[in-house]
N, C-alpha and C positions, 0 to 999 in steps of 0.2 A: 552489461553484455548486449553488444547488439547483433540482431539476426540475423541468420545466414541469408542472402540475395537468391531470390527466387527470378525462373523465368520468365518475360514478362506473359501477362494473358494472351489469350487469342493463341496460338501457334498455330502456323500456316497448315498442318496435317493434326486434327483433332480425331481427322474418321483416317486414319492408315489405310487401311484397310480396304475403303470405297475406288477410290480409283484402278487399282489391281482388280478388284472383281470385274469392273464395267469394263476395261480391256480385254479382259480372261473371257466375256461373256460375247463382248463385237468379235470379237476374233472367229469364235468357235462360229458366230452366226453366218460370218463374211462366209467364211474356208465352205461350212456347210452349203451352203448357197452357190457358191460359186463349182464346188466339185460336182453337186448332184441337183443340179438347176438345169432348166433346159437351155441346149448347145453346150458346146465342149467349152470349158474354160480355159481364160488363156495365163501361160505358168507365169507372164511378166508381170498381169495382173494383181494375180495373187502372191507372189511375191514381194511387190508393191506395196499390198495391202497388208500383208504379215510385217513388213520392215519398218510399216508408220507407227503401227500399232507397237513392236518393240521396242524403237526408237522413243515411244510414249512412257515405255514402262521403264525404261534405262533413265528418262529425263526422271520421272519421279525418283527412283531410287538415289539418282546425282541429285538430285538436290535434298533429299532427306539427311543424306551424310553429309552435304557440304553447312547447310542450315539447321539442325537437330532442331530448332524451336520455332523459332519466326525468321520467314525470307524478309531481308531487307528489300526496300520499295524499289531503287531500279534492278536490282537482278529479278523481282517481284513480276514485272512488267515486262521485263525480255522474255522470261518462263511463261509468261500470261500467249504474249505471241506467238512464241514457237508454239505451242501447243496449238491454239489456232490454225495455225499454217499445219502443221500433220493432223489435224481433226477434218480439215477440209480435203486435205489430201486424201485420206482414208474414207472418206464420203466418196470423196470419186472415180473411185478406185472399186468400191462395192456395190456389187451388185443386186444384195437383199434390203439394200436400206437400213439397214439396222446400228449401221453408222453413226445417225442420227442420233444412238441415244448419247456419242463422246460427248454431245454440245454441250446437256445436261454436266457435266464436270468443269464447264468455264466458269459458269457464277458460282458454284460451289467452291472451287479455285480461289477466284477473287474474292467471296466472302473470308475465307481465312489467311491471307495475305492482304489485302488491298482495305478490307472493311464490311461496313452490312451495308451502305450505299453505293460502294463500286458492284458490291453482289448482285443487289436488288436491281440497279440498271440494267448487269447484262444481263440478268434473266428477261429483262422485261425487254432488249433490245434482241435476245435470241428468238423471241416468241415473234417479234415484227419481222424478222431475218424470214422467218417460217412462214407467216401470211403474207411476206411483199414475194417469195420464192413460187409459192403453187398459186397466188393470184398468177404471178409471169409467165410461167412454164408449164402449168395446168390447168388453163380454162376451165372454168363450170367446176372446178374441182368441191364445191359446197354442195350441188349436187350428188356428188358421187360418197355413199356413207361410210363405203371405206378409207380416204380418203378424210374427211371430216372425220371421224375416228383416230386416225395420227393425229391430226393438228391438235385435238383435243388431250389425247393421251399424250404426246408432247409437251403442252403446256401447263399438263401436270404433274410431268415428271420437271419441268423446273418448278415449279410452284413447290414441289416436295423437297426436292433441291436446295433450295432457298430459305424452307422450314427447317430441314435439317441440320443445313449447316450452321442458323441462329440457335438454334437447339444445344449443337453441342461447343460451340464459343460460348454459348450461356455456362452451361456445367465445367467449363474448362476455366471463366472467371471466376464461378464460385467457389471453384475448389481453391486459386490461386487464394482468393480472399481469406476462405475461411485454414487456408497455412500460412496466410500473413498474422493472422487473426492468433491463431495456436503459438506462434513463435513470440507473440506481442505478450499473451496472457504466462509464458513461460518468463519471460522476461518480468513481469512484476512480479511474477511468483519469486524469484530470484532478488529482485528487490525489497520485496516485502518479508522475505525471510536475512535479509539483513538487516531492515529496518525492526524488523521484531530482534534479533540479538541485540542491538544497540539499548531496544527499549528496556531491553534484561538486562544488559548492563551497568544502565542509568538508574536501572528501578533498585541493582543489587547495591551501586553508590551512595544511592537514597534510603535504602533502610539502613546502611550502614551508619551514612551518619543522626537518622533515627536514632539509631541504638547509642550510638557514641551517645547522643546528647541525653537517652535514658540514663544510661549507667552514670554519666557525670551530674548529672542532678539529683538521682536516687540515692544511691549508692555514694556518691561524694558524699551528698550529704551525713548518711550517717558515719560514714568511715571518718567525717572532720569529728562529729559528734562521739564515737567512742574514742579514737585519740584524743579527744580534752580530757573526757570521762579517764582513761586511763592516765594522764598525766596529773589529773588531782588526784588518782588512789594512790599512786607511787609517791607524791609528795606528802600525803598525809597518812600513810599508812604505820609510821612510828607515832605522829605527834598526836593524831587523832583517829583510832581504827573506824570506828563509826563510821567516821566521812568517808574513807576508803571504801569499805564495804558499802556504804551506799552511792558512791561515783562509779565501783564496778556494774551493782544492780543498772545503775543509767547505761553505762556501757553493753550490758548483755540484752537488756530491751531496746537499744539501739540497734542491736546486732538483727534482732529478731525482727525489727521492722522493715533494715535491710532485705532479709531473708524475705519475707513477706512482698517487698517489692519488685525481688526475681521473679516469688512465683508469678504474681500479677501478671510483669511482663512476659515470662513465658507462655501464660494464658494466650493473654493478648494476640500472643504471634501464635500460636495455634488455632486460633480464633474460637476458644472457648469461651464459655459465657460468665461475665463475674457475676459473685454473690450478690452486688448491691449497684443500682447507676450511682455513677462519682456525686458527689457533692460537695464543693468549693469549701463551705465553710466549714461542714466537718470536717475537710480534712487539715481546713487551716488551725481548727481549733486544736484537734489532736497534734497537731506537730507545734503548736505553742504551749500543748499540754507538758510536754514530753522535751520542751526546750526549757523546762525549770530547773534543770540539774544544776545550773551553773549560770557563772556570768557569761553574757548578759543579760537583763534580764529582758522578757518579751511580753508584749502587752498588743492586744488584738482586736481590733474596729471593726467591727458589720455594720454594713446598712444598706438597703434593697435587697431586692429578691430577686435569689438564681434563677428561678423558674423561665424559659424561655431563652436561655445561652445557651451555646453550642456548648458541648462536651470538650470538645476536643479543646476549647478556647477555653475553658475553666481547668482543665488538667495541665494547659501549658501555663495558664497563671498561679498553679500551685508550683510545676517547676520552677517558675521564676522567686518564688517565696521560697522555697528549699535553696535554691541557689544566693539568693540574700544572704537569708540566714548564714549557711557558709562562708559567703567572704566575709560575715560582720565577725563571725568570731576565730576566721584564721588570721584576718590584716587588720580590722579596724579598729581593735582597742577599744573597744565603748563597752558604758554599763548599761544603757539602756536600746531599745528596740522598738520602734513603734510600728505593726503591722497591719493595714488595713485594707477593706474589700470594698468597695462598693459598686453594687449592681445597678448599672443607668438605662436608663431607655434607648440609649444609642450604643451605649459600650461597658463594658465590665474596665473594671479599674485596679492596678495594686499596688499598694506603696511601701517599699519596707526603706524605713527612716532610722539612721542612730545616730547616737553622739559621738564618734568614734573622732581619730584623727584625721579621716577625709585623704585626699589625693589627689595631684595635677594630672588630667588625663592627659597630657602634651609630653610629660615625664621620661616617655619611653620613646624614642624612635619612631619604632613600629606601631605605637599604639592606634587604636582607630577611634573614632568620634564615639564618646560614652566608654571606653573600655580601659577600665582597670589598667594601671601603670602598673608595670613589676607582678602584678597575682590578681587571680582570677580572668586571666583575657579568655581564655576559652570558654569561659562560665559566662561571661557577658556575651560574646557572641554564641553561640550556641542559644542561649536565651535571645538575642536578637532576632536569627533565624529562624527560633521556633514562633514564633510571633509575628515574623515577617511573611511565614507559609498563612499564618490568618488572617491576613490582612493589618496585624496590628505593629503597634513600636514599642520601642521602649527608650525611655530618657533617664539621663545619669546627672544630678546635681550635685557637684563635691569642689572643694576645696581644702585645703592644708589648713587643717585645725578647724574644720567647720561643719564633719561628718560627712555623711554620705546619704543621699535620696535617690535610692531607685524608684522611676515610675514604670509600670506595666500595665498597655493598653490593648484590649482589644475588642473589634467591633460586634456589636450582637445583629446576627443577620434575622431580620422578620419573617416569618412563615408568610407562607404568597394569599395573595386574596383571596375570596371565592371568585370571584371571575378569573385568576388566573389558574388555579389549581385544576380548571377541568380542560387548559388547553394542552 
């Protein structure tokens, strides 16, 4: 949105108001002087005098309504003129002097129209008008202290003049500035309250697919592990009830670690506090504990120490081993599983290895570099992405009849020095 156009600074009448007085004030001083002054005055005079001065105050009013803000520069200068020509007229025309104070309105005039250097010269070229006029026509007039008394009060009343009118073109800039300023700050207001929805939008995309990639890793996982669990009770529940009954028991502590894994994440997103900080290997150990129901079977490598990885990079490489697990025993046909941890000085590591029948990543189409042909593409990527938010990767070794090796990497970032920690 951009803002509305303001007028520009400076406007050639910032004091309205000033020149209407200073006529309203000659006038009454001429009339007075001229009716009850000595000798009789004469009516063409005053006349005269009254019709310079209206004629002055009709020019202002036509130009306020023709110009509302700022006179452009030649009408500026024809208006500078006339007014000259009837300020002198009206000087000579009266009799009490008092005339003298219109001149006081010419640099005032041209400071708000013309500039603060047109102003300041006529002030300073009205003040020479005034000492080259009573040097010519007044002899000795320094002498005389009333006499020296105008010239002085004269050349303070431009001096004031001249202040005043810098005065209020000052306040008449600052105020334009500071509504250029308000309209500027409304304006990012305006933006920045879109930019904040966008970032609520992006942030609600992002925990979405968060979530998407909790529940498909959690929750897949056990939901593949009770349908096995339920598909050996069903198969052996004539031939051998034992096994049955013990592939449900697998199935319903399956269930329950599910269960356990909403609460968690509901925690999480409440940002409640868990019972214990994660740890990589127990949790790897428990989910190879709890993967002996069945084929196939799982066997599980440590070596280094968690101590000093990120959390959040050891939780996403438990993801990644749940997500293993799952495709080894929904696609890959293997009897065995080799799952391993290891904690490095530069990166945590994990490797889940079987002997399954393997797979052409090229197979499918669509498939992308490392990702499951036919089953598990959203499991691989999702596991990509979660790994690629930490800096890490992930690699896929497989072929037709030769299993399958996922690696999952990611990097362990170092606590800062002491020399950086205190800047």
């Amino acid at each position: 949105m951009t803002a509305p156009p303001h007028p520009p600074p400076g406007p050639a009448r910032p004091l309205p108001w000033l020149p209407p007085l200073v006529h309203a004030v000659v006038l009454a001083g001429g009339l007075y002087a001229g009716i009850v002054g000595a000798g009789p005055a004469d009516p063409l005079v005053l006349g005269g005098f009254t019709g310079c001065l209206l004629l002055l105050a009709a020019l202002d009013r036509a130009e306020h309504r023709r110009y509302p803000h700022r006179t452009p520069l030649r009408p500026a200068l024809a208006l500078l003129a006339l007014r000259l020509a009837l300020f002198a007229a009206a000087s000579g025309l009266d009799r009490s002097g008092v005339s003298r104070a219109l001149f006081v309105l010419l640099p005032l005039t041209a400071y708000f129209a013309l500039g603060r250097r047109v102003g300041v010269a006529l002030a300073v070229a009205c003040a020479a008008v005034i000492l080259t006029a009573n040097t010519l026509w007044a002899p000795g007039w320094y002498a005389r202290p009333a006499e020296v008394t105008d010239v002085l009060m004269s050349g303070l009343a431009l001096l004031l003049a001249v202040s005043m009118a810098g005065v209020a073109v000052g306040e008449q800039e600052a105020r334009h500035r500071l509504t250029h300023t308000l309209d500027e700050l409304r304006d990012a207001h305006e933006r920045l309250t879109g930019y904040a929805a966008r970032v609520a939008r992006l942030s609600t995309v992002r925990e979405r697919n968060r979530l998407a990639r909790e529940f498909h890793d959690g929750l897949g996982h056990h939901l593949t592990a009770i349908a096995i669990q339920l598909e050996k009770a069903e198969a052996f529940h004539e031939r051998d009830p034992g096994t049955a009954r013990q592939a449900l028991a697998y199935a319903r502590r399956s269930a329950d670690r599910a269960l356990d894994d909403v609460r968690q994440s509901v925690r999480a997103m409440r940002d409640e506090d868990g019972p214990e900080p994660f740890s990589l290997s127990a949790a790897l150990a428990d989910l190879v504990r709890h993967a002996d129901a069945g084929p196939p079977a799982v066997t599980l490598d440590l070596s280094g120490d968690e101590q000093g990885h990120r959390t959040e990079a050891l939780t996403a490489l438990y993801r990644a081993a749940q997500e293993g697990l799952t495709n080894v025993r929904r696609h890959a046909g293997a009897t065995q599983v080799r799952l391993s941890a290891e904690y490095g000085e530069h990166e945590a590591r994990l490797v889940v290895a079987d002997d399954g029948r393997g797979f052409r990543p090229d197979a499918r189409p669509d498939a992308r570099p490392g990702e499951a042909a036919g089953a598990g593409g959203f499991g691989l990527r999702a596991m990509s992405e979660r790994l690629a938010l930490l800096g890490g990767r992930v690699e896929v070794a497989t072929g037709p009849g030769r299993g399958t090796v996922v690696t999952a990497c990611v990097p362990r970032v170092p606590a800062p020095a002491a020399g950086e920690a205190g800047r």
